[in-house]
N, C-alpha and C positions, 0 to 999 in steps of 0.2 A: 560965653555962649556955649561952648563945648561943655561945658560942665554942666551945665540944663539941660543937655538933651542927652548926654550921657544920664544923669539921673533920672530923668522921663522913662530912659529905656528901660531901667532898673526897675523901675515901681511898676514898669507895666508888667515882667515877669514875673514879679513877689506878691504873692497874695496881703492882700492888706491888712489881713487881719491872721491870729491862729485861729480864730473861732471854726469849727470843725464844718459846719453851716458855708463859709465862704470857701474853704476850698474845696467840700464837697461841689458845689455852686462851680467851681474852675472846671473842677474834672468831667461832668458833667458836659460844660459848654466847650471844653476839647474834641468828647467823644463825639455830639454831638458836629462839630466842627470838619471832624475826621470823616464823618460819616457820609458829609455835605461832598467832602473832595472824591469819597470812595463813586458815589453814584453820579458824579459829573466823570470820573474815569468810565465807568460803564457805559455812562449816556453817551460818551463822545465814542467809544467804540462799536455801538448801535448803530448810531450816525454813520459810521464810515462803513460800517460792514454793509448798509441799507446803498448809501451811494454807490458801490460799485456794485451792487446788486445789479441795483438800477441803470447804471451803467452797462453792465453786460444786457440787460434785457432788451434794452433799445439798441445796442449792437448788433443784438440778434434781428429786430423786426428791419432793421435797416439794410442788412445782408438781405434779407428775402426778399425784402420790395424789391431793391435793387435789382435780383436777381430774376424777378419776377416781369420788372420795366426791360429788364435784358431780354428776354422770351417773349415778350408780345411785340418789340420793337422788331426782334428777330425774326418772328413771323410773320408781321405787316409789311416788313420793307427784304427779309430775303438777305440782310446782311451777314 
């Protein structure tokens, strides 16, 4: 059993063939590959840069309401 999936792992790394065609074909679906991982780095740094955007923005309109329920409460009842 070890010995099969040791060699599984092997043939997956080793191009199958020399033909210049197949590992052009690898390097290709690497780059490709790489390129997938670069803009999900990106994407997920948008992402987070946008949540706490968002987060401070409703931090802010919630300070004013607040502040704003403070002032009218203040001046209806005198507290």
């Amino acid at each position: 059993m070890a010995g099969s999936r040791g060699e599984a792992a092997r043939r997956e790394d080793e191009p199958l063939s020399l033909d210049p065609g197949v590992i052009e074909q690898a390097y290709v679906r690497e780059r490709k590959r790489r390129a997938r991982k670069s803009a999900r780095e990106v994407s997920v740094r948008v992402s987070n840069a946008r949540f706490w955007v968002m987060l401070a923005v409703l931090s802010f309109f919630t300070v004013c309401f607040t502040l704003l329920a403070w002032n009218v409460v203040h001046e209806t009842f005198g507290i």
